[in-house]
C-alpha positions as CSV (number, residue, x, y, z in Angstrom):
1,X,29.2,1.0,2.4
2,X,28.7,0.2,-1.1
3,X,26.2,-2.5,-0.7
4,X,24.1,-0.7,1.8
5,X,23.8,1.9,-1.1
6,X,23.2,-0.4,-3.9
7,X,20.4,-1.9,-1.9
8,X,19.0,1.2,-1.2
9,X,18.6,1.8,-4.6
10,X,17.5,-1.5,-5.1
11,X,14.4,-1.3,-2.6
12,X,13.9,2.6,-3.6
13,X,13.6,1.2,-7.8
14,X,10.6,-1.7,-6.2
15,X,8.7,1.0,-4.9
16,X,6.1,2.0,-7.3
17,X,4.1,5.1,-6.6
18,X,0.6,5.2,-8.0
19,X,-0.4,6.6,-11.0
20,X,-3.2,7.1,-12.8
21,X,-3.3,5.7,-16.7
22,X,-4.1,9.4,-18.4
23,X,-1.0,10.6,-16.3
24,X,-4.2,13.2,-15.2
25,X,-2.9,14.0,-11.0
26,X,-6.4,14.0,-9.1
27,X,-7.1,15.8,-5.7
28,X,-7.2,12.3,-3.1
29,X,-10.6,11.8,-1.9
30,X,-11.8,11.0,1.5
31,X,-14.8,8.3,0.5
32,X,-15.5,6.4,-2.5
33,X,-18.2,4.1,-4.2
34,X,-16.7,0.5,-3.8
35,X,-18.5,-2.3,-6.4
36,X,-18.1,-6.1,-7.0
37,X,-17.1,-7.9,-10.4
38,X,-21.0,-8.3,-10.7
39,X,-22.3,-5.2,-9.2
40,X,-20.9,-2.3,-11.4
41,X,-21.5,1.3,-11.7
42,X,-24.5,2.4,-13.7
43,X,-23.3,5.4,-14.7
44,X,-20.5,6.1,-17.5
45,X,-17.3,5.8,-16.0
46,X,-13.2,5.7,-17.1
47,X,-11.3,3.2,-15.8
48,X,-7.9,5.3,-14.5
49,X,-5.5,2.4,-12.7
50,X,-5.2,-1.1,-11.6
51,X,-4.6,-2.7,-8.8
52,X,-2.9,-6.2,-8.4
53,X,-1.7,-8.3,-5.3
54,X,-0.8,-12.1,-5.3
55,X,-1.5,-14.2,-1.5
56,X,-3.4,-16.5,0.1
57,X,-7.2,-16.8,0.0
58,X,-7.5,-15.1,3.9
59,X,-5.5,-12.0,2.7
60,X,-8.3,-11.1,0.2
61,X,-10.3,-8.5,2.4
62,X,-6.4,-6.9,3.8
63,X,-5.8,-6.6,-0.2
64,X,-9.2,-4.8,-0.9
65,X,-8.7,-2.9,1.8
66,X,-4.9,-1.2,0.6
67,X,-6.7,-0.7,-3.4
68,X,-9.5,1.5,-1.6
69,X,-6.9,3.4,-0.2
70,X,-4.7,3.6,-3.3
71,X,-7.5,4.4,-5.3
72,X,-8.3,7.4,-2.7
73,X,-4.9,8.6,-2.7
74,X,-4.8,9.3,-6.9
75,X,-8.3,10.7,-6.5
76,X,-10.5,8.1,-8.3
77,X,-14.7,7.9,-7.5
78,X,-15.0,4.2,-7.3
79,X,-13.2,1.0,-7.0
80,X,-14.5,-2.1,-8.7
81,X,-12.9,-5.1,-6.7
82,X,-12.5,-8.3,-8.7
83,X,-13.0,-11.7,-6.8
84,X,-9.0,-13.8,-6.2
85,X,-8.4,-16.1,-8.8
86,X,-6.5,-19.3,-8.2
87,X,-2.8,-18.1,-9.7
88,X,-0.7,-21.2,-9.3
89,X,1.4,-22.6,-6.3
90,X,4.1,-22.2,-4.6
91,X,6.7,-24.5,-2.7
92,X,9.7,-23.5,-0.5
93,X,11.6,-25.7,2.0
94,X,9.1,-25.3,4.8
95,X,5.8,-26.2,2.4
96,X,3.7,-24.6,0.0
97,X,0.3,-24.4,-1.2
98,X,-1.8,-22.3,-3.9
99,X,-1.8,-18.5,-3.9
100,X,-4.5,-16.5,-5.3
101,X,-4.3,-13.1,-7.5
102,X,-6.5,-10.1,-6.4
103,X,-7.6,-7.0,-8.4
104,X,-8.8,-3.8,-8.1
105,X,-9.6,-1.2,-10.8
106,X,-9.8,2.5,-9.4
107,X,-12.0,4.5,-12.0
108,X,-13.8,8.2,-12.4
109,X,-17.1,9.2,-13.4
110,X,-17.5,10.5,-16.4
């Protein structure tokens, strides 16, 4: 009984909720404006929270799809999604091979 709890605890502690960074709770929204690294707003806008997921290069569009919805969920207008960069490699007993680091950063309008 003991170990079920302390895992519990465990997984419950590796769950982070999202938050924006001005601690500021929004109202979620049900669309938002969704840019590439090269294609950003051109109005004035705050960046409020980042999103970051490590994988491989076919779980890019999966990734961008979970920081549109965690960007909806705190309320934030727009999403700029940030193209994978190589992040290292990674080797177990069955293989390995590179994995890639994805970001997203949710922001507002000002």
């Amino acid at each position: 009984m003991r170990i079920f709890f302390l895992l519990s605890i465990i997984v419950w502690a590796g769950c982070a909720s999202d938050m924006a960074y001005d601690g500021v709770k929004r109202e979620p929204k049900a669309q938002i404006d969704v840019f590439s690294e090269g294609n950003k707003p051109t109005k004035p806008y705050k960046e409020i929270a980042s999103f970051t997921e490590r994988g491989n290069p076919e779980d890019e569009s999966k990734f961008n799809g979970d920081f549109a919805r965690r960007a909806k969920k705190i309320g934030a207008d727009g999403l700029i999604l940030k193209p994978g960069e190589a992040g290292g490699a990674s080797y177990g007993p069955f293989g390995g091979g590179t994995f890639y680091i994805f970001r997203g950063i949710a922001f507002v309008y000002e």
